[in-house]
PyMOL Python script that loads the backbone (N, CA, C, O; Angstrom):
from pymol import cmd

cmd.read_pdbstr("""\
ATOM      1  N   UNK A   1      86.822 165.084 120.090  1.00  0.00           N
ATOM      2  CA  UNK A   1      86.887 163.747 120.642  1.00  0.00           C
ATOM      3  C   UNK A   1      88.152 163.570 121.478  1.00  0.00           C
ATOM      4  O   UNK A   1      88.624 162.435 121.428  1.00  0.00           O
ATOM      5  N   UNK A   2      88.940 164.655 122.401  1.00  0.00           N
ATOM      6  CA  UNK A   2      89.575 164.326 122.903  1.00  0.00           C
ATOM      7  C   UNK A   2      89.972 163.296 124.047  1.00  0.00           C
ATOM      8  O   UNK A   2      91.044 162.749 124.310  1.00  0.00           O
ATOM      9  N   UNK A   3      88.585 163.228 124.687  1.00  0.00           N
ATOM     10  CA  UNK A   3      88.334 162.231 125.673  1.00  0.00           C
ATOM     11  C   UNK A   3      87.927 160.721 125.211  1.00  0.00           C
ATOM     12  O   UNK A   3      87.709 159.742 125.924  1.00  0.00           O
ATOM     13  N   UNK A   4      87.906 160.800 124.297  1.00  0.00           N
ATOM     14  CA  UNK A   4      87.329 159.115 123.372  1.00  0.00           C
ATOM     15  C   UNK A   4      88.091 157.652 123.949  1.00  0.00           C
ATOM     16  O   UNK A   4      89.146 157.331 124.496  1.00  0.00           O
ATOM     17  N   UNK A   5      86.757 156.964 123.418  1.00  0.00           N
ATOM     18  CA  UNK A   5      87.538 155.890 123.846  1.00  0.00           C
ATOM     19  C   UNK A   5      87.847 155.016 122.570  1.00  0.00           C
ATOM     20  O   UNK A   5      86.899 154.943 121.788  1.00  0.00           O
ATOM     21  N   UNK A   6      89.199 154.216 122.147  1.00  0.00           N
ATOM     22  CA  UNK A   6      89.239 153.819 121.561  1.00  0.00           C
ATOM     23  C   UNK A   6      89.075 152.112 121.036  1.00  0.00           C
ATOM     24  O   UNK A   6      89.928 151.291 121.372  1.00  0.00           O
ATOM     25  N   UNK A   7      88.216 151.833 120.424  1.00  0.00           N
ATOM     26  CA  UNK A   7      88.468 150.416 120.273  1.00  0.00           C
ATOM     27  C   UNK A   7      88.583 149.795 119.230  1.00  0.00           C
ATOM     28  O   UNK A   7      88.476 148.576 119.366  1.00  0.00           O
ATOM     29  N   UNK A   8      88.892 150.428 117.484  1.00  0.00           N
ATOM     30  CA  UNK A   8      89.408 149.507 116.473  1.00  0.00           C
ATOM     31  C   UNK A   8      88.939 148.395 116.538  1.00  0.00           C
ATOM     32  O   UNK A   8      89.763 147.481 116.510  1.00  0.00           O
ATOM     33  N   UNK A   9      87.151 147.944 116.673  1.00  0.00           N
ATOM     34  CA  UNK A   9      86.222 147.148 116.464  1.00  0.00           C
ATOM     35  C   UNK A   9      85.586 147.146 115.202  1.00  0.00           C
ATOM     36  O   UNK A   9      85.115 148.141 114.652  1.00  0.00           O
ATOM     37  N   UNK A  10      85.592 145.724 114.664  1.00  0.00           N
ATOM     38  CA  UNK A  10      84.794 145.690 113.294  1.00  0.00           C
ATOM     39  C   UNK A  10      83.301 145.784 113.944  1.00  0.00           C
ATOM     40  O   UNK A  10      83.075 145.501 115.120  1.00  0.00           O
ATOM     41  N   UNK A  11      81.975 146.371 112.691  1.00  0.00           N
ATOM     42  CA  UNK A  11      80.512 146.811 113.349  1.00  0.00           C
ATOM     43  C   UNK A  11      79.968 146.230 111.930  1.00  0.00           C
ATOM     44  O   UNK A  11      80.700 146.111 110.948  1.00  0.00           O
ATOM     45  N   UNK A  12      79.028 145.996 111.943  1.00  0.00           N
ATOM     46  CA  UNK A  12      78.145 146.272 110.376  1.00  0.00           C
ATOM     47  C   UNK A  12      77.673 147.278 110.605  1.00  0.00           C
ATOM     48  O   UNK A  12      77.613 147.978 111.616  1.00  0.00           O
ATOM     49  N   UNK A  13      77.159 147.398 109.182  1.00  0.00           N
ATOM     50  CA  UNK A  13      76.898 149.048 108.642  1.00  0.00           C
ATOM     51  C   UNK A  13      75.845 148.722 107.852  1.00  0.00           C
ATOM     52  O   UNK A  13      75.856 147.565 107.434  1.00  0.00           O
ATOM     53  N   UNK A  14      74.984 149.380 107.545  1.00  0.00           N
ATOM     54  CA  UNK A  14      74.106 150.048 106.534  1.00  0.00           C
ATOM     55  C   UNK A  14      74.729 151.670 105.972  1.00  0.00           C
ATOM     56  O   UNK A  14      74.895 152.710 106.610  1.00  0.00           O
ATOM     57  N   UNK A  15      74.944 151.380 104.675  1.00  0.00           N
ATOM     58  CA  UNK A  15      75.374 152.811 103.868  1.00  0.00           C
ATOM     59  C   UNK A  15      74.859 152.951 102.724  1.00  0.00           C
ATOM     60  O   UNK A  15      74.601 151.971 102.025  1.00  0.00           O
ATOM     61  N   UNK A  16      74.649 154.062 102.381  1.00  0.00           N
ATOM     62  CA  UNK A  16      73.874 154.686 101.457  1.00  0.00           C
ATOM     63  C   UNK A  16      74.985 154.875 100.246  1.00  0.00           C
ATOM     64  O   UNK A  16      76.090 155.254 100.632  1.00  0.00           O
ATOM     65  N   UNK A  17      74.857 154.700  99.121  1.00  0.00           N
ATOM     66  CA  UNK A  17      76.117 155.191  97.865  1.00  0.00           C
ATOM     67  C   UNK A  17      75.397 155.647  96.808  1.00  0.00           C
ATOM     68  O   UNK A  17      74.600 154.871  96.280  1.00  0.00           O
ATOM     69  N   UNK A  18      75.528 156.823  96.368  1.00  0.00           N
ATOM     70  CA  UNK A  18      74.855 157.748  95.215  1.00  0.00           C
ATOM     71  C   UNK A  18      75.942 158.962  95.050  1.00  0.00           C
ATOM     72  O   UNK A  18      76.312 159.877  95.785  1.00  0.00           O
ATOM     73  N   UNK A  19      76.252 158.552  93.807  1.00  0.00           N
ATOM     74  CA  UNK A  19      77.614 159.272  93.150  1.00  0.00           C
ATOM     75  C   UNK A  19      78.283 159.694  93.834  1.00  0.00           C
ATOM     76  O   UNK A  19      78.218 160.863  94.215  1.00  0.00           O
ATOM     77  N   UNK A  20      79.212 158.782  94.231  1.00  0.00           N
ATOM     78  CA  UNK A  20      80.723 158.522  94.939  1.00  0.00           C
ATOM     79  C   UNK A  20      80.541 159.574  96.190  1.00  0.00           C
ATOM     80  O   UNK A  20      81.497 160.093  96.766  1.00  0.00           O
ATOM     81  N   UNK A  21      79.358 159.771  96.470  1.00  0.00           N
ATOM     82  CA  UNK A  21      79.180 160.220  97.959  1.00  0.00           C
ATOM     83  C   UNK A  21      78.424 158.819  99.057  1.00  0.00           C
ATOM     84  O   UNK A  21      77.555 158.041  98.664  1.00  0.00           O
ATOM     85  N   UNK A  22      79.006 158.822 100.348  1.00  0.00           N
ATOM     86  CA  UNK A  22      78.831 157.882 101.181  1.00  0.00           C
ATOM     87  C   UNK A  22      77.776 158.477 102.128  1.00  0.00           C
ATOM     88  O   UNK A  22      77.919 159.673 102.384  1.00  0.00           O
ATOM     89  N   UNK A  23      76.616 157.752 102.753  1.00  0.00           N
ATOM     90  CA  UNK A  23      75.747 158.453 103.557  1.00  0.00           C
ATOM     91  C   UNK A  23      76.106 156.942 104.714  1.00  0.00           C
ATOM     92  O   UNK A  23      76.350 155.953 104.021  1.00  0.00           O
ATOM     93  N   UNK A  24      76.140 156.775 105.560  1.00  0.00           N
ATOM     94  CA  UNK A  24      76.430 155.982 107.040  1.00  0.00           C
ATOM     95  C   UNK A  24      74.882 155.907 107.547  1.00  0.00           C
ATOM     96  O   UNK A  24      74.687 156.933 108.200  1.00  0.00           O
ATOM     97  N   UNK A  25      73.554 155.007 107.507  1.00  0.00           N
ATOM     98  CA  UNK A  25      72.688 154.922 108.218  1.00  0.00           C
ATOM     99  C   UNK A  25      72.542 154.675 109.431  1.00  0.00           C
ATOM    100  O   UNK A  25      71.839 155.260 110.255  1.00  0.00           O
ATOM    101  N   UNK A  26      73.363 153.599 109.578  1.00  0.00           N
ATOM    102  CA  UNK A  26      72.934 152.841 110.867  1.00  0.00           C
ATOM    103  C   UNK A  26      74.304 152.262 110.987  1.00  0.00           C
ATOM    104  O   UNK A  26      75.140 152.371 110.090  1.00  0.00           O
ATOM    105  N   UNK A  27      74.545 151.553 112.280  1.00  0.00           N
ATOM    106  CA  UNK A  27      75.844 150.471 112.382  1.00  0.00           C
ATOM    107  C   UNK A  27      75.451 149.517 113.703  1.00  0.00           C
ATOM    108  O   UNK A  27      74.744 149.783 114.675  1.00  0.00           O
ATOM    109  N   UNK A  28      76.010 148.597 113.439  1.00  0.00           N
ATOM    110  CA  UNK A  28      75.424 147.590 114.681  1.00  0.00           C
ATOM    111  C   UNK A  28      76.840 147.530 115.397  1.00  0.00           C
ATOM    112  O   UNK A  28      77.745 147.329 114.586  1.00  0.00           O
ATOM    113  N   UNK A  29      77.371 147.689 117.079  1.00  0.00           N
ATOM    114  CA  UNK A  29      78.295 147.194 117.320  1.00  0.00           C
ATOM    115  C   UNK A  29      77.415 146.533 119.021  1.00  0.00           C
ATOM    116  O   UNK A  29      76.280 146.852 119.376  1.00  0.00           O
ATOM    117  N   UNK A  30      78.301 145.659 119.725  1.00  0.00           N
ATOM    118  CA  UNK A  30      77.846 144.758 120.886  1.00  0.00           C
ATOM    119  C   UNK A  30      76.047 144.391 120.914  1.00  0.00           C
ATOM    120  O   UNK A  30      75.337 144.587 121.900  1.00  0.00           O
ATOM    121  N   UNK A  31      75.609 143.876 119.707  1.00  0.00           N
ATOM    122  CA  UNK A  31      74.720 143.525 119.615  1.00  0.00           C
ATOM    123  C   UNK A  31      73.378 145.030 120.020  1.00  0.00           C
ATOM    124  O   UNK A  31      72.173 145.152 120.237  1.00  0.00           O
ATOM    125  N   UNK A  32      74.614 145.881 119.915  1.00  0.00           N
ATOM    126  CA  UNK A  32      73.093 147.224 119.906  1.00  0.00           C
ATOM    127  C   UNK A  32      73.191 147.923 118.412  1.00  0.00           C
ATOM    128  O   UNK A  32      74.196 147.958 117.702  1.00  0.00           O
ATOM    129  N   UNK A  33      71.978 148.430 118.140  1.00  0.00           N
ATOM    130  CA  UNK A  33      71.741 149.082 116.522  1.00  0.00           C
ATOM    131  C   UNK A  33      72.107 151.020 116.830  1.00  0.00           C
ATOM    132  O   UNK A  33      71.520 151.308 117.873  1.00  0.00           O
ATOM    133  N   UNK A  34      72.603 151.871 116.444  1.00  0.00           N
ATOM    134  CA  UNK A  34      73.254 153.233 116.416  1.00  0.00           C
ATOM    135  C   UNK A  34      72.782 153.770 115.271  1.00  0.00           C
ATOM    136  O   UNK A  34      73.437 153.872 114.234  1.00  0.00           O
ATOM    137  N   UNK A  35      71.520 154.161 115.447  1.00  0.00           N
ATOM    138  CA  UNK A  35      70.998 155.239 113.908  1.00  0.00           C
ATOM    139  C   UNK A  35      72.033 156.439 113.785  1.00  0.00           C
ATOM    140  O   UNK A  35      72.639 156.759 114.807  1.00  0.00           O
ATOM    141  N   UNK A  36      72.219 156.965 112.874  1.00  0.00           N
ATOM    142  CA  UNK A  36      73.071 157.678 112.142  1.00  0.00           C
ATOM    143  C   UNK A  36      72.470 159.121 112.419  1.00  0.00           C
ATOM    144  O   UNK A  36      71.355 158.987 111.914  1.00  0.00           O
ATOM    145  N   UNK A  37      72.517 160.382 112.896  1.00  0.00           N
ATOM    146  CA  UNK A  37      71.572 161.056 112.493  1.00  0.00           C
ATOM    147  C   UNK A  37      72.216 162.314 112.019  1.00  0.00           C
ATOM    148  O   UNK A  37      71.395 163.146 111.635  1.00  0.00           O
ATOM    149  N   UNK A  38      73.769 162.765 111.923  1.00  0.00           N
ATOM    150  CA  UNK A  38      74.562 163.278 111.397  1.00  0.00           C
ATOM    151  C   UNK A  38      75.935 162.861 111.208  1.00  0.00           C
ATOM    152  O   UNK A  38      76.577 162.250 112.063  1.00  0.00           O
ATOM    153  N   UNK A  39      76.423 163.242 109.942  1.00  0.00           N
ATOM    154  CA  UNK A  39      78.056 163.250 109.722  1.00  0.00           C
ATOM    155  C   UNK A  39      78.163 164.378 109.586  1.00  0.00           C
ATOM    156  O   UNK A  39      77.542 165.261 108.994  1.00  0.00           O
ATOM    157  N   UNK A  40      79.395 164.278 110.454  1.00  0.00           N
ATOM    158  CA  UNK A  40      79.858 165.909 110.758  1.00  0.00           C
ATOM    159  C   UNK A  40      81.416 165.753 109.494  1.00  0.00           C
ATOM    160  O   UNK A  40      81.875 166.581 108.707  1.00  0.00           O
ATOM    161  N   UNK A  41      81.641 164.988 109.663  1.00  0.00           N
ATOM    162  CA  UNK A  41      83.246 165.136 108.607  1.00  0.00           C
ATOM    163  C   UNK A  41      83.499 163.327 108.308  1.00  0.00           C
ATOM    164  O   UNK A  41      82.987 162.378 108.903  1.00  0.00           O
ATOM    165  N   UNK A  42      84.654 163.338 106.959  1.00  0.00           N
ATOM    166  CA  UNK A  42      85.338 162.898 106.883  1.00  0.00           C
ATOM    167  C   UNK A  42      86.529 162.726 105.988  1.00  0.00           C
ATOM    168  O   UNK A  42      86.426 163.362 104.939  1.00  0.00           O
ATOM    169  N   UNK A  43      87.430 162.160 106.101  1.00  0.00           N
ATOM    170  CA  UNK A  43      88.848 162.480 105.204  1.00  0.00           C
ATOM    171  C   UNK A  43      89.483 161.002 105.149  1.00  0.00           C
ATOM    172  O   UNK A  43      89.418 160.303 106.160  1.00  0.00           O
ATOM    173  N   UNK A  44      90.078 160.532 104.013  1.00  0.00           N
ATOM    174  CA  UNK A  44      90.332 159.724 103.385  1.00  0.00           C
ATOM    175  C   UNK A  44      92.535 159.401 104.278  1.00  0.00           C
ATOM    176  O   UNK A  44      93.498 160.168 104.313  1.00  0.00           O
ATOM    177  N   UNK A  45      92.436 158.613 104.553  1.00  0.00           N
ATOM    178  CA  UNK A  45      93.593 157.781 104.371  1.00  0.00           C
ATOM    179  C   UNK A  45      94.604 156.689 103.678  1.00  0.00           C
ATOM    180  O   UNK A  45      94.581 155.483 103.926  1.00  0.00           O
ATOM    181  N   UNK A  46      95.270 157.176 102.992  1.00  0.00           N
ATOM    182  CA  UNK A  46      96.274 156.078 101.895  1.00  0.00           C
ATOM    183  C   UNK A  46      96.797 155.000 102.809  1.00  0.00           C
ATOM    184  O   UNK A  46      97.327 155.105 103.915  1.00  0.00           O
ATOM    185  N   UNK A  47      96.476 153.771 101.967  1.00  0.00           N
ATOM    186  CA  UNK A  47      97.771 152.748 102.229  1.00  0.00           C
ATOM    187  C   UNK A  47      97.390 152.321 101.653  1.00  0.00           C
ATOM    188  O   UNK A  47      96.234 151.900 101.606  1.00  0.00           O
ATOM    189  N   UNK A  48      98.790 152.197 100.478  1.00  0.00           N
ATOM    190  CA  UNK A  48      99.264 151.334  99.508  1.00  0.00           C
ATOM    191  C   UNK A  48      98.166 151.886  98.098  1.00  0.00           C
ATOM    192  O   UNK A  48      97.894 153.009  97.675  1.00  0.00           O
ATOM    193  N   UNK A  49      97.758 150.552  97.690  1.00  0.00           N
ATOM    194  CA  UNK A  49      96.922 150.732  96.438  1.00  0.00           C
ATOM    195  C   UNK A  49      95.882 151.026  96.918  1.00  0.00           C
ATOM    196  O   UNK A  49      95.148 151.402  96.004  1.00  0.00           O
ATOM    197  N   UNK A  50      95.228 151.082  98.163  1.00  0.00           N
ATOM    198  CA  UNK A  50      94.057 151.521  98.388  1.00  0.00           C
ATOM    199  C   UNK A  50      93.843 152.665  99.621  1.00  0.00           C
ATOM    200  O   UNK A  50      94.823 153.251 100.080  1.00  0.00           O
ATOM    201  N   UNK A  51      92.430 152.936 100.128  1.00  0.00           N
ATOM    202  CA  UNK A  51      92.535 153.751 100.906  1.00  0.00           C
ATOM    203  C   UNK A  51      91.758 153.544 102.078  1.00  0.00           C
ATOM    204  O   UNK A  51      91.526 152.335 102.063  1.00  0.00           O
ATOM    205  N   UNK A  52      91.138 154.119 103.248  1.00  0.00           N
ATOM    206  CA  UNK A  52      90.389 154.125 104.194  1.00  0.00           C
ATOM    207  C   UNK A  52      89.846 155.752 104.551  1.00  0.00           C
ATOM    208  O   UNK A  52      90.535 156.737 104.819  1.00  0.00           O
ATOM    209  N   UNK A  53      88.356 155.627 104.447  1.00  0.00           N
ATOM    210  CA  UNK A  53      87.662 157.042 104.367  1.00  0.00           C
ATOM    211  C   UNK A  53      87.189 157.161 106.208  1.00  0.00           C
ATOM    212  O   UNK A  53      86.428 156.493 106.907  1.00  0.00           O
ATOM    213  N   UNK A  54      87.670 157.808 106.356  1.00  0.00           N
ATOM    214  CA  UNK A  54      86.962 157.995 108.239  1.00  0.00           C
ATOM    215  C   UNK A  54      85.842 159.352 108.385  1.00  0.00           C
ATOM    216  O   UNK A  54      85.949 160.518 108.005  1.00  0.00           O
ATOM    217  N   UNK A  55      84.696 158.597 109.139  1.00  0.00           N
ATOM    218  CA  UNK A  55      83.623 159.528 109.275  1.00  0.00           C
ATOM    219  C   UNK A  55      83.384 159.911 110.555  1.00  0.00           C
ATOM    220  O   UNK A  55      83.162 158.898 111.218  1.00  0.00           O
ATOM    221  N   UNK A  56      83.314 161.045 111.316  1.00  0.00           N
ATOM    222  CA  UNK A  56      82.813 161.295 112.575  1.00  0.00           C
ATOM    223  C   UNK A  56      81.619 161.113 112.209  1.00  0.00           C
ATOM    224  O   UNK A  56      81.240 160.907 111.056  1.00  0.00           O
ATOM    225  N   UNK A  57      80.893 161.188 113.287  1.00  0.00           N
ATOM    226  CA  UNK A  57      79.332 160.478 112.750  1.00  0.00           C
ATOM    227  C   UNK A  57      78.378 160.782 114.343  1.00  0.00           C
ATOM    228  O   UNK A  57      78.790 160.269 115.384  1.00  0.00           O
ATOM    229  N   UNK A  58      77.401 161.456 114.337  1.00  0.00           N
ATOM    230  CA  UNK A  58      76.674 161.440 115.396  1.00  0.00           C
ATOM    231  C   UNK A  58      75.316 160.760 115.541  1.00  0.00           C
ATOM    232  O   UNK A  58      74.645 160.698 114.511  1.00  0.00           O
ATOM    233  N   UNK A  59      74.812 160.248 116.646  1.00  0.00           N
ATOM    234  CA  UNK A  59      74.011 158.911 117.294  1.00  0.00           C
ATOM    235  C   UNK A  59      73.289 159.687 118.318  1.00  0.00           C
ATOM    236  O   UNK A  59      73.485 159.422 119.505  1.00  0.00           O
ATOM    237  N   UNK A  60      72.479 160.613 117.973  1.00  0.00           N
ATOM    238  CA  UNK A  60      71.622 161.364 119.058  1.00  0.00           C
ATOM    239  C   UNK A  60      70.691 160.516 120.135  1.00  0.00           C
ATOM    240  O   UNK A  60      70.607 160.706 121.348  1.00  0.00           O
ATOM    241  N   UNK A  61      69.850 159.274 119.123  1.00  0.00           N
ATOM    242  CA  UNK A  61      68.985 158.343 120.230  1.00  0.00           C
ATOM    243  C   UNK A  61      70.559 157.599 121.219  1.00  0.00           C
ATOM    244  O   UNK A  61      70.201 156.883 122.154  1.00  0.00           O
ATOM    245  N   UNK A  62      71.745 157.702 121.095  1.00  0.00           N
ATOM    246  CA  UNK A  62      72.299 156.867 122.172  1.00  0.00           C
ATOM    247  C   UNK A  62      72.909 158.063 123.042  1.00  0.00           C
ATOM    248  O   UNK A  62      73.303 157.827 124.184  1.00  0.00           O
ATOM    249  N   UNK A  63      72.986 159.378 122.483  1.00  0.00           N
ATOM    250  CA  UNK A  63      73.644 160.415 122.821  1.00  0.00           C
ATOM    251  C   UNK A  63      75.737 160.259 122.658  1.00  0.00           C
ATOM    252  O   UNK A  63      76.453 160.721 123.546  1.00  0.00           O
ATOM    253  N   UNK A  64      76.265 159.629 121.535  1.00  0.00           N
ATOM    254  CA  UNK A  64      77.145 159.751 121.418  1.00  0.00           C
ATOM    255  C   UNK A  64      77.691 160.235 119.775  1.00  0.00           C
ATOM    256  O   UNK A  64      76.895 160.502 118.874  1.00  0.00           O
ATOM    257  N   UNK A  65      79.031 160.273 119.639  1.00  0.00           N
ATOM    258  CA  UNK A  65      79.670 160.406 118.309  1.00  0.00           C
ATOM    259  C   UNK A  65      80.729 159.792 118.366  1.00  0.00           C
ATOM    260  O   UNK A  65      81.613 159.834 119.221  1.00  0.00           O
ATOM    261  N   UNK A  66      80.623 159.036 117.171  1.00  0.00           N
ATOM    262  CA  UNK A  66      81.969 158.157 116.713  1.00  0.00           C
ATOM    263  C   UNK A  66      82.883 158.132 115.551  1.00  0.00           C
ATOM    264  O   UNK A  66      82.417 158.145 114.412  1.00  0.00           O
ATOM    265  N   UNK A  67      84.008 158.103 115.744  1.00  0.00           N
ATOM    266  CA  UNK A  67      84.684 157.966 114.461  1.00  0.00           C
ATOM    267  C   UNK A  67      84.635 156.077 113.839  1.00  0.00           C
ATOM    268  O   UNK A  67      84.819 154.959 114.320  1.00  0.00           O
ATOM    269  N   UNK A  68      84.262 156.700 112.504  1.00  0.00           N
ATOM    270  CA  UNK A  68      84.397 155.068 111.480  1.00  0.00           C
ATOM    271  C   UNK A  68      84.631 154.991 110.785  1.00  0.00           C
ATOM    272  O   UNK A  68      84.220 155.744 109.902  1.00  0.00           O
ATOM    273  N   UNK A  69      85.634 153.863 110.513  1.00  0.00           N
ATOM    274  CA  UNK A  69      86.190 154.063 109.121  1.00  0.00           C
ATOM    275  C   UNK A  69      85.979 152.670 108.594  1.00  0.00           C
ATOM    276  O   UNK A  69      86.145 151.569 109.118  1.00  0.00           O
ATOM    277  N   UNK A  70      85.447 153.144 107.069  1.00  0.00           N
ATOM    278  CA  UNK A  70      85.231 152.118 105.930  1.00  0.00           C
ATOM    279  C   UNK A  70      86.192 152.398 104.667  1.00  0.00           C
ATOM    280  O   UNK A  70      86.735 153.378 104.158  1.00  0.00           O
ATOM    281  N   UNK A  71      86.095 150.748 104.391  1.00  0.00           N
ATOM    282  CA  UNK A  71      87.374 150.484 103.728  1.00  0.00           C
ATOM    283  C   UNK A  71      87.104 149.195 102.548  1.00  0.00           C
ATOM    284  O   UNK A  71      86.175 148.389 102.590  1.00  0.00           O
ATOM    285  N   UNK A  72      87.824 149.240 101.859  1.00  0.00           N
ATOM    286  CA  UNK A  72      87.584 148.309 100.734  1.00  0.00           C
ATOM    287  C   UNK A  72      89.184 147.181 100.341  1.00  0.00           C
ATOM    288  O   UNK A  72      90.346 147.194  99.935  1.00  0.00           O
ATOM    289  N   UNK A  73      88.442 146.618 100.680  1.00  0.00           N
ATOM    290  CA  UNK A  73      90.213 145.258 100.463  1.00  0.00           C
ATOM    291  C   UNK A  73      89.341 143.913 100.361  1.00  0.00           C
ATOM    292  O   UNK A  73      88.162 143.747 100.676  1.00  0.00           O
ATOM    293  N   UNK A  74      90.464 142.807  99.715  1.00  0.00           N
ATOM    294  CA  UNK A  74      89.976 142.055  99.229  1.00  0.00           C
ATOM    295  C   UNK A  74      88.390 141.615  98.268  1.00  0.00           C
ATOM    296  O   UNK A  74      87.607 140.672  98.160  1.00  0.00           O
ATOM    297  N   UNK A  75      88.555 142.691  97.849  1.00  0.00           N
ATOM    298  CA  UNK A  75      86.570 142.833  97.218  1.00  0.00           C
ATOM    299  C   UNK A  75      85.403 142.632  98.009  1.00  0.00           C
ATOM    300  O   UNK A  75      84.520 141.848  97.661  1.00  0.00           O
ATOM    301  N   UNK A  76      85.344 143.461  99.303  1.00  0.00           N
ATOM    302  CA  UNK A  76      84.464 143.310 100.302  1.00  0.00           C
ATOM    303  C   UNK A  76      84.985 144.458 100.707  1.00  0.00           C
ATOM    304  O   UNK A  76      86.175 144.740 100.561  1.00  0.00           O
ATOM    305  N   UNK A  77      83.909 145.396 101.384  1.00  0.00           N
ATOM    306  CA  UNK A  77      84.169 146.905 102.215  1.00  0.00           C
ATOM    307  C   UNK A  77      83.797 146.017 103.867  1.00  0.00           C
ATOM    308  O   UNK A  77      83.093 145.067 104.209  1.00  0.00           O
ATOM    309  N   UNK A  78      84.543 146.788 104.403  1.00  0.00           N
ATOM    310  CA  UNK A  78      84.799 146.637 106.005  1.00  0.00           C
ATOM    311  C   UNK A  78      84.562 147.606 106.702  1.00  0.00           C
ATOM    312  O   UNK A  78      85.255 148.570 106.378  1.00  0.00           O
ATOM    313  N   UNK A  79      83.972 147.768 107.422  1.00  0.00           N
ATOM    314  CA  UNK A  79      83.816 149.272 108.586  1.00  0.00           C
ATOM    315  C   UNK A  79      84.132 149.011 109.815  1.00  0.00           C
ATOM    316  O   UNK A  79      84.013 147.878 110.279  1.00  0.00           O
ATOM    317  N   UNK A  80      84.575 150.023 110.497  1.00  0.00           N
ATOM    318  CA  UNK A  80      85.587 149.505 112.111  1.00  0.00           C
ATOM    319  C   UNK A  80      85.082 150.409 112.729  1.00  0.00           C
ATOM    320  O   UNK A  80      84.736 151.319 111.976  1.00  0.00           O
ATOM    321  N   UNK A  81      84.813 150.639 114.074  1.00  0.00           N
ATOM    322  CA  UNK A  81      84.638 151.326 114.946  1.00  0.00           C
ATOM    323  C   UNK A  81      85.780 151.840 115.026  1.00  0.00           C
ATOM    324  O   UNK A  81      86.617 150.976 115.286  1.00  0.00           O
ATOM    325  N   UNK A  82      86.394 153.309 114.875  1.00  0.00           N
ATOM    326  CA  UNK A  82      87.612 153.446 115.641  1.00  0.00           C
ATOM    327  C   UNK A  82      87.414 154.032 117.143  1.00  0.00           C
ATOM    328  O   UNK A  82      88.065 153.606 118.097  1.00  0.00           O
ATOM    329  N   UNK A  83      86.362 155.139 117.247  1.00  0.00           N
ATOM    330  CA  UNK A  83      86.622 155.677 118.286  1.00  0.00           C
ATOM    331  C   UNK A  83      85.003 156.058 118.711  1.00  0.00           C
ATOM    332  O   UNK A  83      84.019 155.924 117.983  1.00  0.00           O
ATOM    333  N   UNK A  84      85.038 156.587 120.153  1.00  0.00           N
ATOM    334  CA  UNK A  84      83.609 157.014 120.378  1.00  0.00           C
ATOM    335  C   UNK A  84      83.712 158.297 121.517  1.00  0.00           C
ATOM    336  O   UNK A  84      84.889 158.568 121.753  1.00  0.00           O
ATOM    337  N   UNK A  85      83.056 158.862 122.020  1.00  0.00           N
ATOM    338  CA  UNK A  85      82.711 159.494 123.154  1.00  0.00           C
ATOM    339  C   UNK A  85      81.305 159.957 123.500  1.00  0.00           C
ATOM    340  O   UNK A  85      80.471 159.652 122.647  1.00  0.00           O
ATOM    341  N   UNK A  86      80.830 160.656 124.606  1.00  0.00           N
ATOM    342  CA  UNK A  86      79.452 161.132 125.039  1.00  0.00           C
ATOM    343  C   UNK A  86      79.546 162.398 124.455  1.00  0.00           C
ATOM    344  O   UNK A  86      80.519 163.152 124.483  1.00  0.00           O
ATOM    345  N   UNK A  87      78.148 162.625 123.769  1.00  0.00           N
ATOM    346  CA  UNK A  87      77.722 163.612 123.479  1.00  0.00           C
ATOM    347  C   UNK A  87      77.955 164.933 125.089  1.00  0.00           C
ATOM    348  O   UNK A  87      77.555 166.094 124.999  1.00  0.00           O
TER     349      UNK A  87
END
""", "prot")
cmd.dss("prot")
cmd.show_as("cartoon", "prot")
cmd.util.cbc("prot")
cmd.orient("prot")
């Protein structure tokens, strides 16, 4: 993703949770829907008492891959767009 663009946008998500593994279905960002159709990686970030898990994630029907990271604060999980580029 060297060429990415970045925008640290909140998205909704659809995610899958079955024993403390995360599956990413779908995510909605600018009013368009991004089926999920691989995760290629992700790795966990500390701050403080809690953490933030980031997923590269590939979107074959739009032809891109994005990094996203979901997160848990205030007793509600949050997911952000961090980054994207063209397949």
């Amino acid at each position: 993703m060297a060429q990415s663009n970045k925008v640290f946008e909140p998205v909704e998500a659809i995610v899958h949770f079955n024993n403390k593994k995360v599956r990413i279905l779908r995510f909605k960002w600018k009013n368009d829907v991004y089926k999920v159709t691989e995760m290629l990686q992700s790795w966990d970030i500390p701050s403080g008492d809690n953490f933030s898990t980031h997923y590269v994630v590939i979107c074959e029907d739009k032809n891109i891959m994005c990094e996203l990271s979901l997160n848990f604060t205030d007793r509600k999980w949050n997911c952000e767009l961090v980054q994207w580029d063209t397949l």
